[in-house]
Every structure is written in structure tokens, then in C-alpha cells.
PDB file of N, H, CA, C and O in Angstrom:
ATOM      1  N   UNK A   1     126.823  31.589  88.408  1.00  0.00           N
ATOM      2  CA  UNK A   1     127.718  31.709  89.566  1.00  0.00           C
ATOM      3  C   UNK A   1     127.676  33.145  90.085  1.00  0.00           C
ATOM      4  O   UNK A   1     127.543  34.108  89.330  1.00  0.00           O
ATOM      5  N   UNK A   2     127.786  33.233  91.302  1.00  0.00           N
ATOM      6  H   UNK A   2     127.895  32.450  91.915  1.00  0.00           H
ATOM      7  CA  UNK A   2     127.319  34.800  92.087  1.00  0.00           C
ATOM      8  C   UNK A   2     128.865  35.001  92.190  1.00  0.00           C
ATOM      9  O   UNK A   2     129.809  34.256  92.453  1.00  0.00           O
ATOM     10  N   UNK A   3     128.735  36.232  91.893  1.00  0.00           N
ATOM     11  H   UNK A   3     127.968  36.837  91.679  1.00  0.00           H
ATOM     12  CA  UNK A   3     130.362  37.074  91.177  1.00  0.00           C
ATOM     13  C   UNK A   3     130.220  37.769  93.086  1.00  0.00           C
ATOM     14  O   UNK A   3     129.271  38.018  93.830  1.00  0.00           O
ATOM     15  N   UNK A   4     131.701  37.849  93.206  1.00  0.00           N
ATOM     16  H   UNK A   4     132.472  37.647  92.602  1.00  0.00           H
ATOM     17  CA  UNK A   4     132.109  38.043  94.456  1.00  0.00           C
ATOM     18  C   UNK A   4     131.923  39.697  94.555  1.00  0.00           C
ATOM     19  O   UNK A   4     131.376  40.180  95.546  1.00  0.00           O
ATOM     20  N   UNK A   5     132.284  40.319  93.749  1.00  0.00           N
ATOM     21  H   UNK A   5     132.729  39.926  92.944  1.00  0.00           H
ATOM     22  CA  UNK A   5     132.725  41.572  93.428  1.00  0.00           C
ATOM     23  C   UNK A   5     131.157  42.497  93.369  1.00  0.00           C
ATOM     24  O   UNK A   5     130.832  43.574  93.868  1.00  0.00           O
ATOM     25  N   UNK A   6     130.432  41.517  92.529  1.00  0.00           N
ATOM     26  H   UNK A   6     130.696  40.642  92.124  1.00  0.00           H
ATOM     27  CA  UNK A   6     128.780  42.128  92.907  1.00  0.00           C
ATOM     28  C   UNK A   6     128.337  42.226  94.179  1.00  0.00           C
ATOM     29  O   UNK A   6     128.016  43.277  94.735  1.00  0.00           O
ATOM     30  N   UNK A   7     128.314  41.042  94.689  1.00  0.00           N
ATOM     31  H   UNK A   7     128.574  40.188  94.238  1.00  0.00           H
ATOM     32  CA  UNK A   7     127.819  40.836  95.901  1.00  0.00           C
ATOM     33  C   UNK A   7     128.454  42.111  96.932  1.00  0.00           C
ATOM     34  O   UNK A   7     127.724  42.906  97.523  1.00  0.00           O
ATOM     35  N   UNK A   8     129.964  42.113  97.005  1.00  0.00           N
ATOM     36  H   UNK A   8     130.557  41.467  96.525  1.00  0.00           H
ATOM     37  CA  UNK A   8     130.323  43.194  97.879  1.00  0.00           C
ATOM     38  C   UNK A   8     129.970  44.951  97.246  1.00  0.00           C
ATOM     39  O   UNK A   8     129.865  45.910  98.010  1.00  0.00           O
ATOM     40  N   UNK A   9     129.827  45.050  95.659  1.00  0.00           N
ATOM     41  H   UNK A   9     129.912  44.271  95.038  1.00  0.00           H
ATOM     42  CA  UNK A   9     129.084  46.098  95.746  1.00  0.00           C
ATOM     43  C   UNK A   9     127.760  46.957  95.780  1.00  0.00           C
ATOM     44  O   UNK A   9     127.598  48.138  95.475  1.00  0.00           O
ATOM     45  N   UNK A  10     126.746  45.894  96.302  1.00  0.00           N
ATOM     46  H   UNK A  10     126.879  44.934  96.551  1.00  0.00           H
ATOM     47  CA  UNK A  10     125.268  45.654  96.834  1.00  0.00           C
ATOM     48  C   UNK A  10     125.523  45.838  98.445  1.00  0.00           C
ATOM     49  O   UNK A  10     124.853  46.648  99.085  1.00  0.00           O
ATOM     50  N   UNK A  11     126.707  44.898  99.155  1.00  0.00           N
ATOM     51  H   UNK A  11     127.252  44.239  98.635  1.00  0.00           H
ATOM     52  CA  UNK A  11     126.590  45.222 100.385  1.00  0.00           C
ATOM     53  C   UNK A  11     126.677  46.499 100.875  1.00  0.00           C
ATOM     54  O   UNK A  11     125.999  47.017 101.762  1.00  0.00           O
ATOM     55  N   UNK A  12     128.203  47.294  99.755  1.00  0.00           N
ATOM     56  H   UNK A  12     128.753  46.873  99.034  1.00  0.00           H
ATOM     57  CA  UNK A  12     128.681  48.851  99.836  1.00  0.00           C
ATOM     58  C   UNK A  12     127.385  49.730  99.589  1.00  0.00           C
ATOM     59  O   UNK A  12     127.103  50.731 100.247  1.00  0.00           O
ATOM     60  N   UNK A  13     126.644  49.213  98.553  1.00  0.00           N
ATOM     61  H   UNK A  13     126.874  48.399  98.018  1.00  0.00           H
ATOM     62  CA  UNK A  13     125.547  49.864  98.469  1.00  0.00           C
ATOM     63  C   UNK A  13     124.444  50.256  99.349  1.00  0.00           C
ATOM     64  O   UNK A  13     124.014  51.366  99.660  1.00  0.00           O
ATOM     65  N   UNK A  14     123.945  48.560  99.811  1.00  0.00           N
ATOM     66  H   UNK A  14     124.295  47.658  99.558  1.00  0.00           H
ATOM     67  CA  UNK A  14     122.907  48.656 100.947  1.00  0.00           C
ATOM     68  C   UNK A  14     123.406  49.474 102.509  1.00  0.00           C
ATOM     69  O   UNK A  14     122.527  49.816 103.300  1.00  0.00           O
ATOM     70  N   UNK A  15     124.363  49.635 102.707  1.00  0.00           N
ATOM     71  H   UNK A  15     125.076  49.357 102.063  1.00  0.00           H
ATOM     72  CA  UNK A  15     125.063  50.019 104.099  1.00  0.00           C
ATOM     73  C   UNK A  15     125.159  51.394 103.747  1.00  0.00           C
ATOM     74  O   UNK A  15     124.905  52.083 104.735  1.00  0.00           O
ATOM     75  N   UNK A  16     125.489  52.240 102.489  1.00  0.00           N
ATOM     76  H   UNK A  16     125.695  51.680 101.687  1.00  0.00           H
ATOM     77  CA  UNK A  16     125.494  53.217 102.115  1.00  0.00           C
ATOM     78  C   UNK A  16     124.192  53.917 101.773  1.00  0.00           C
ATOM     79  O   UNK A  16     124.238  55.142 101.658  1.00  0.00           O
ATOM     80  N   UNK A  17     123.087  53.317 101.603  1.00  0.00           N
ATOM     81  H   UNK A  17     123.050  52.322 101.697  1.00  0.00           H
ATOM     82  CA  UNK A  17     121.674  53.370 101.940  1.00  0.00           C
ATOM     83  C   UNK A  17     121.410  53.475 103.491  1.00  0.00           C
ATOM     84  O   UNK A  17     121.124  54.543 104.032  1.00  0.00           O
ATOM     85  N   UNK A  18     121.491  52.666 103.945  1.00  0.00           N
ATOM     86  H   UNK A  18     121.724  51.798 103.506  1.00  0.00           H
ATOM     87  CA  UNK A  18     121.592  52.676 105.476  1.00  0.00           C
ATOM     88  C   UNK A  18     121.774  53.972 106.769  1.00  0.00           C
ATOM     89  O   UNK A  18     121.103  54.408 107.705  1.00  0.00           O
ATOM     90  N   UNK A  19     123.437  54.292 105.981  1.00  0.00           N
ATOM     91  H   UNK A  19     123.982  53.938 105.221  1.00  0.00           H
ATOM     92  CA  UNK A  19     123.853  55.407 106.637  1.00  0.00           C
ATOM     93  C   UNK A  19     123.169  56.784 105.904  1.00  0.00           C
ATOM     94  O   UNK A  19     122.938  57.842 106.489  1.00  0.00           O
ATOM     95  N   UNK A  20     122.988  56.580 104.911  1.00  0.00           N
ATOM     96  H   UNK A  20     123.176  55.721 104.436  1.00  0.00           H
ATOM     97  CA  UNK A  20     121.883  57.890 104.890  1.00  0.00           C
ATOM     98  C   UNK A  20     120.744  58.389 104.898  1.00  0.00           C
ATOM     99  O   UNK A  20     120.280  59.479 104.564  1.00  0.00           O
ATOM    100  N   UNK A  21     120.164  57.040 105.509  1.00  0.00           N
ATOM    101  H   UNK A  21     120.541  56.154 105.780  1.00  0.00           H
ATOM    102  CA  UNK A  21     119.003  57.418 106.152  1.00  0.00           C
ATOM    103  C   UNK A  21     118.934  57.537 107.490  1.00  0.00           C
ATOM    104  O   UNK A  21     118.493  58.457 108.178  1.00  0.00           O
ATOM    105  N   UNK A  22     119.501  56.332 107.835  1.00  0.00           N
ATOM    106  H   UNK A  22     119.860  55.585 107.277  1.00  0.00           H
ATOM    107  CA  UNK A  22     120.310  57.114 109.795  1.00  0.00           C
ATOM    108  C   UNK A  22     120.584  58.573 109.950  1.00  0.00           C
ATOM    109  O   UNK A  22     119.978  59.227 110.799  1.00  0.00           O
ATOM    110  N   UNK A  23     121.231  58.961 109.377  1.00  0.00           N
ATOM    111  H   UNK A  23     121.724  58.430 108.687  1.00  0.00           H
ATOM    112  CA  UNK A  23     121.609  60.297 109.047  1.00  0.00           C
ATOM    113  C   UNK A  23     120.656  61.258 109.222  1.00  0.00           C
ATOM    114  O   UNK A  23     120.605  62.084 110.133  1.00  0.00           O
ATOM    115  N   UNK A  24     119.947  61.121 108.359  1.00  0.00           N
ATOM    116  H   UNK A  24     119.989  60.450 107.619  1.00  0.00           H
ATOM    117  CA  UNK A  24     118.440  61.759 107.712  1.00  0.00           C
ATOM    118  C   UNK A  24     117.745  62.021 109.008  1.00  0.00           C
ATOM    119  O   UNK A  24     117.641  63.158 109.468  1.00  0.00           O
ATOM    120  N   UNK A  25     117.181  60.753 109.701  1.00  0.00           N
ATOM    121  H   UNK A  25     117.264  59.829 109.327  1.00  0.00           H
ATOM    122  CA  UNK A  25     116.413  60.688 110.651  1.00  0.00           C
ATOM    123  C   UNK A  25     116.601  60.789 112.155  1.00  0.00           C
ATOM    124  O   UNK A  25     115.759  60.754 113.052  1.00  0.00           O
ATOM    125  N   UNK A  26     118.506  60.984 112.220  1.00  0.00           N
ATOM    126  H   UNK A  26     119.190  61.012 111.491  1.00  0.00           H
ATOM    127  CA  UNK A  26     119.195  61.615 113.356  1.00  0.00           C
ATOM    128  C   UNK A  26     118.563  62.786 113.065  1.00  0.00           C
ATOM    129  O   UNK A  26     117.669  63.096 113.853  1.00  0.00           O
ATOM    130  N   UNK A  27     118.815  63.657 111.988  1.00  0.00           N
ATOM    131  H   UNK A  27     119.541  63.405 111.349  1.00  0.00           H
ATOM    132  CA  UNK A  27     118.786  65.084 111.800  1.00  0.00           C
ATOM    133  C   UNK A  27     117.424  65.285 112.273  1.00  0.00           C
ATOM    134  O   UNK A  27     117.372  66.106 113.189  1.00  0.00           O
ATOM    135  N   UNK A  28     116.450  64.850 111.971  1.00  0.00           N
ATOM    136  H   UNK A  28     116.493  64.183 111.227  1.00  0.00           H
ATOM    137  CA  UNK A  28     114.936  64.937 111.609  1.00  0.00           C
ATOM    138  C   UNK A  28     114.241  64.985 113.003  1.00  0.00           C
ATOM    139  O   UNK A  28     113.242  65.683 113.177  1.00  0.00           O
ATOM    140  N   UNK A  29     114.844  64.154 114.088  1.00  0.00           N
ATOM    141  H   UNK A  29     115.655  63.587 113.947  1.00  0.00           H
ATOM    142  CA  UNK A  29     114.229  63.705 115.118  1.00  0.00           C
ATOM    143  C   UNK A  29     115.324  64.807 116.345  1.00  0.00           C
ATOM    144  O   UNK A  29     114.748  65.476 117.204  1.00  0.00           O
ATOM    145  N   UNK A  30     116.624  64.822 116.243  1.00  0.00           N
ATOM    146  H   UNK A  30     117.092  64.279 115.545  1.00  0.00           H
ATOM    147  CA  UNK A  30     117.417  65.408 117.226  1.00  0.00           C
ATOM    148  C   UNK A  30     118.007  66.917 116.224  1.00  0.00           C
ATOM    149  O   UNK A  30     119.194  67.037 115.920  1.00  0.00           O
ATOM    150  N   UNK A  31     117.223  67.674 115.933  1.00  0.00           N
ATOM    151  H   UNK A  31     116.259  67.576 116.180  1.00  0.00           H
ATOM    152  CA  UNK A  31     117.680  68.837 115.200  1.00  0.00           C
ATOM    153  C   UNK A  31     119.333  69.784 116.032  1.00  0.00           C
ATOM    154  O   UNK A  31     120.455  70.089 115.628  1.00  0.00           O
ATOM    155  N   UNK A  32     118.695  69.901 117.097  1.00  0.00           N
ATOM    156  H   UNK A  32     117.784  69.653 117.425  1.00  0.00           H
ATOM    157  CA  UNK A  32     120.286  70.225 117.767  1.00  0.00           C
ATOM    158  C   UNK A  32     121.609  69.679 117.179  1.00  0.00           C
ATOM    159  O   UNK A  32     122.432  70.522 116.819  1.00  0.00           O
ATOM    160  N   UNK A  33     121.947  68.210 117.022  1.00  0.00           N
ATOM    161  H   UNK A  33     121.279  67.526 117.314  1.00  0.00           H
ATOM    162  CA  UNK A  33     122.981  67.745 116.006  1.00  0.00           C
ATOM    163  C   UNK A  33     123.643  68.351 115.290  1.00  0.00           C
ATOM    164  O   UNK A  33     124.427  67.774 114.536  1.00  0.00           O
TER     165      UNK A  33
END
């Protein structure tokens, strides 16, 4: 059975992956920022 509590801390995870590579590649591409 898929545990509820995993699942939402994979999503926290993957989105938290997400935003720091957005991040990353704001910086990387628009240095002014």
C-alpha cells in the first residue's frame, strides 16, 4: 500500500529539486538578478 506521507515527501522533494534548479539557471542565464 503507497503510504500517503511518502508520496507527499517525494512531491516536497521533487518541487524542491525543481526550484533549485530554476533558480540556478535564472542566475546563469539573467546574471543582473
Amino acid at each position: 500500500m503507497w503510504d500517503f506521507r511518502t508520496s507527499l515527501s517525494i512531491f516536497h522533494g521533487t518541487v524542491g529539486t525543481f526550484r533549485f534548479y530554476s533558480v540556478k539557471y535564472c542566475r546563469l542565464f539573467f546574471p543582473s538578478h
